[in-house]
N, C-alpha and C positions, 0 to 999 in steps of 0.2 A: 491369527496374531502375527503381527510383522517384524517381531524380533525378539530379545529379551528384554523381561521388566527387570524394573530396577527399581529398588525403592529403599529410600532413609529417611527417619521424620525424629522428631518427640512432640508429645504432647502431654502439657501439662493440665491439669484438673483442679477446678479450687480447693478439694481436699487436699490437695499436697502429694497426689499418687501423680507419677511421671511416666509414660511411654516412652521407650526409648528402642528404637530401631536402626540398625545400623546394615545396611549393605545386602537386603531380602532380596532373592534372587529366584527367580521364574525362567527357567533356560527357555532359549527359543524352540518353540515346535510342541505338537502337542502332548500329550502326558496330563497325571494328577499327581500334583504337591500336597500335601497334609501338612496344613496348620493344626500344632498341637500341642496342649496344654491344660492344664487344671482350668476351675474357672476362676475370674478373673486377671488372667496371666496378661491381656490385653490382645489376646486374638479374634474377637470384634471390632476394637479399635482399628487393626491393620486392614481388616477389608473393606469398614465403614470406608478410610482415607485411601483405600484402593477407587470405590466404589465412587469420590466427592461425594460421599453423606457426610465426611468430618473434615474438617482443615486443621492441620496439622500446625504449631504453634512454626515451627522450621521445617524444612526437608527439601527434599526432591524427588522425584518421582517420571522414571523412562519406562516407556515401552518401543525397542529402537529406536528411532532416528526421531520421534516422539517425546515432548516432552509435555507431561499430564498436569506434572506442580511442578513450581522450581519457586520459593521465597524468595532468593535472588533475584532472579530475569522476571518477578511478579507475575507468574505464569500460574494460571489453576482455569485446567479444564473444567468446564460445568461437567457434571455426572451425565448430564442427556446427551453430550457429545463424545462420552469414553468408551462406548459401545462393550459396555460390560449387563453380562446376565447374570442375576442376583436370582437363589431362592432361600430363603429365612425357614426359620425352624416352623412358621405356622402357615407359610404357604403364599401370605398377604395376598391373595384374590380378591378380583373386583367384585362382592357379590351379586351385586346388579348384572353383572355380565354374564353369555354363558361362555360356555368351556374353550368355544371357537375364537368368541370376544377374545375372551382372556388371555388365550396364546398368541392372535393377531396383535395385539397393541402395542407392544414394541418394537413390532417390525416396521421396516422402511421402507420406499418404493415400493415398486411393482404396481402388477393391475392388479383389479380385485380378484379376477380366476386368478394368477398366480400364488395371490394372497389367501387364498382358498383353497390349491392345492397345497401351497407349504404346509398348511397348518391342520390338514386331513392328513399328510403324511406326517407329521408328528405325534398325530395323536394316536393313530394305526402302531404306529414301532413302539407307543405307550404303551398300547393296550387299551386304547380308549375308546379305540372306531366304534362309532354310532351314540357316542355321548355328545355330540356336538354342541347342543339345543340343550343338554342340562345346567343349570346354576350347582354353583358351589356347595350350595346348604344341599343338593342333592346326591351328592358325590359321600365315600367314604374319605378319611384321613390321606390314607395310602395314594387312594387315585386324585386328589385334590395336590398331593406332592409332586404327583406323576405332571397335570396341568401345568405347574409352576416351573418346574422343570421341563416343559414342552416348551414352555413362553418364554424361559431361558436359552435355550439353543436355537429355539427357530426362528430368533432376532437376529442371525450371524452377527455371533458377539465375537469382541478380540480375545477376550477372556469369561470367563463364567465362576464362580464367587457363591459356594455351598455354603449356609452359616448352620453345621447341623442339624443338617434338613430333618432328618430322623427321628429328634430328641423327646419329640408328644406322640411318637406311635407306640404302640404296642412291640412287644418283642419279635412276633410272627411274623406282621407286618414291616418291622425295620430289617428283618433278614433277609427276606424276599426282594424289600426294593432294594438292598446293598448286592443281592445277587444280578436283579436285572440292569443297575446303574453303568459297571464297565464294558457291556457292549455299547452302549444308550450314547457314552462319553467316545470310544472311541469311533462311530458312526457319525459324528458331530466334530471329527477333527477339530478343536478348539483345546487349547489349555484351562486347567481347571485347579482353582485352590478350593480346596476344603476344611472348614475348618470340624474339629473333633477333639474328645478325652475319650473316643473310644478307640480302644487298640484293633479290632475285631475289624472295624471300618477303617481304619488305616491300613493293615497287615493286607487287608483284599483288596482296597482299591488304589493305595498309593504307590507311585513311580520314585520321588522324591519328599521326605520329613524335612518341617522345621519346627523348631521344638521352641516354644514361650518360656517363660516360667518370670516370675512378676515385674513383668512390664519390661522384659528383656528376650532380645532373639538369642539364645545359647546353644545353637547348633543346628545345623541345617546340612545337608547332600541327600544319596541317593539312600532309597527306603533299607537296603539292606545293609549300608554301613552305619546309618544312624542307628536302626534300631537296634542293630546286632553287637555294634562296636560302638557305641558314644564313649565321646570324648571325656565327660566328667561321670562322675559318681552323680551327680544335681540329675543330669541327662538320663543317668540310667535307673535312679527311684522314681524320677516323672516316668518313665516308660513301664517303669514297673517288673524291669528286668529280677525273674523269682528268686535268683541267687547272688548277695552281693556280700560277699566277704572280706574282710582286711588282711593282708599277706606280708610276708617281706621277702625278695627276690635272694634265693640262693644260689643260682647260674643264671646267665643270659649268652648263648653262643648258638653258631648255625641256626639262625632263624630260630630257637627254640628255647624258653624261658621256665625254669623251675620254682615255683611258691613255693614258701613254706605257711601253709594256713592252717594253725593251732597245730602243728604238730603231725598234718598230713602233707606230701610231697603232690602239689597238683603241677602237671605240667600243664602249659600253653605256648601259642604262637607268640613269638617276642616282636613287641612295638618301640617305635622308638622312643627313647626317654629313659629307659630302665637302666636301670646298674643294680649292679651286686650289693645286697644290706639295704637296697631301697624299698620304702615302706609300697605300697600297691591297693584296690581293689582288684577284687577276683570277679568275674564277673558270668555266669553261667546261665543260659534259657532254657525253660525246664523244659521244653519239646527236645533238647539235644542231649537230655538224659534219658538213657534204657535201663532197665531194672532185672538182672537175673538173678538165679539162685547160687551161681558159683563161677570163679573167677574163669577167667576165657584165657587158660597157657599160651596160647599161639597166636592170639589176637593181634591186630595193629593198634587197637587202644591202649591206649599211653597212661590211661586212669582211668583204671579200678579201685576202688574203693567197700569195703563191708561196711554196713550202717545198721541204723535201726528205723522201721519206717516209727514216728513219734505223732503223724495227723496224717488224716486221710478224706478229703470231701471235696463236694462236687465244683468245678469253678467255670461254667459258662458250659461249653458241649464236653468239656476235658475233668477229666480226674486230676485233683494237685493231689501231691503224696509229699509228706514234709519227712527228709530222711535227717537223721542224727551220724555224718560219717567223720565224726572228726571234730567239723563246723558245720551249721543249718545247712543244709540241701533242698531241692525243690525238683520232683520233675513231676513233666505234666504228659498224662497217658489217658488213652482210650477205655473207657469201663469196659470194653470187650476185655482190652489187655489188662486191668484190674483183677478184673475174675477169673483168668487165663492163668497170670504169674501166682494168684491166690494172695494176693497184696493186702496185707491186714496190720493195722498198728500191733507195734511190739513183736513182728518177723523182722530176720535177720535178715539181710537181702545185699547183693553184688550191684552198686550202681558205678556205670559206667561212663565217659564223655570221651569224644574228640579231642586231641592236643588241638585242635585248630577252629574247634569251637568253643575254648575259654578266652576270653577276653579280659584283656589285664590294666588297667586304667591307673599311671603313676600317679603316688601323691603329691 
């Protein structure tokens, strides 16, 4: 890629639904972005119009010194000139072709050995070596994603354009290729947006979030301020942040800010915007909750809290335990440490947080 994208459109629909994109941002160099959002939030829409599969009613669209769309200056790159690598949620292989076909064809130049070593060494770093000569109907899910994603990078794209590649596999299967994808990406120096509603694929492969939600960009930086710190309440239920409570700020000084939520004192890091008597979300991730059986005297934790654990089940590889300390609580723990602490609905239990891992969102 030769510099930063840049991109602003809308796009209107005869149903009356509107896209509306303002100022999407791909830093220069390479890295993975996560586009993310519920469905329909219009996070298709922005790659299609990345991609020139859509034209955008207005906008414009830079990648450096490059300009791809501009309505203005009547400028719209065709798609077969934006040297971007697409893989779609089903793979879109040529069946007729086989596996070599398939990754050759949207490459450019070269001789045919070259053309044939790129594309043996792509398939080798897949996993694929010695599938060369199979068609796609012979291949499973997984390694048919692997193919499309071969035929993606070993195009030398400027960019490469994930639309949930994952979403028709099995669960086995999607964990395994989300484990082998971030060496795959960074081997391929190229930038990479991904589109996802899954937290799991975002958390392990993304550099930088930017966050949908109907037919609007409402928040985009780097993966550990959006996800940890968003800017709105909207931001932090799309993400699914386990604890969001409503507060009203009874100090704000030295960098350090006291709730009051229902009648318990939670401390937090102080952001700007706060004053004293102002209404708040509280905003806490249940991995940055610990669970013991009695308060820590000497501790640097700033909040401790006694509760009641009130739910207790399984959510993905993690235990959610839903505490009653005050206001709903959420932390999320290892069944080793489930059955360690002896974590049982209706025990009394010391949960704990970081001042500096509550995140406070003015209203």
């Amino acid at each position: 890629m030769i510099g930063a994208l840049q991109l602003s459109f809308s796009r209107r629909f005869p149903t009356g639904a509107i896209i509306q994109v303002d100022d999407f941002l791909i830093p220069e160099g390479r890295g993975v972005t996560i586009l993310f959002g519920e469905s329909g939030a219009g996070k298709s829409t922005l790659i299609r119009v990345l991609a020139g599969l859509e034209k955008p009613d207005d906008g414009r669209l830079s990648v450096g010194e490059e300009w791809w769309f501009d309505t203005e200056k009547r400028i719209d790159v065709p798609a077969s000139r934006r040297r971007v690598g697409w893989v779609s949620q089903d793979g879109l292989l040529f069946p007729h072709l086989s596996v070599a076909q398939n990754v050759s064809y949207g490459m450019r130049g070269g001789s045919k050995a070259a053309v044939k070593s790129r594309v043996a060494d792509w398939l080798e770093r897949m996993g694929l070596g010695g599938m060369e000569n199979r068609r796609p109907s012979e291949l499973s899910g997984g390694q048919q994603q692997r193919v499309a994603l071969a035929r993606a990078l070993a195009s030398d794209p400027a960019l490469v354009l994930l639309d949930e590649p994952w979403s028709g596999l099995d669960r086995p299967t999607r964990e395994r290729l989300r484990s082998e994808l971030r060496p795959w990406l960074r081997e391929a120096e190229v930038p990479v947006l991904m589109v996802t509603h899954d937290r799991q694929d975002a958390l392990a492969l993304g550099d930088r979030m930017a966050v949908m939600s109907r037919g609007r960009l409402v928040e985009q930086g780097e993966m550990e301020e959006v996800f940890c710190r968003p800017e709105s309440a909207e931001t932090a239920q799309l993400l699914e942040v386990e604890t969001l409570a409503r507060g009203r700020v009874l100090s704000c000084e030295n960098g350090v800010a006291e709730v009051d939520c229902r009648g318990v004192c939670v401390v937090a890091s102080e952001v700007p915007g706060l004053v004293k008597g102002g209404e708040v979300w509280v905003c806490v991730r249940g991995g940055d909750v610990s669970l013991g059986e009695v308060l820590l005297d000497h501790s640097s934790l700033r909040n401790q809290w006694w509760g009641r654990v009130v739910g207790l089940r399984q959510e993905g590889v993690a235990m959610r335990v839903e505490l009653d300390v005050g206001f709903p609580l959420v932390a999320l723990l290892t069944a080793a440490s489930v059955e360690v602490l002896g974590v049982t609905v209706g025990r009394e239990m010391v949960a704990a947080v970081k001042a500096q891992r509550v995140h406070v969102i003015p209203l």
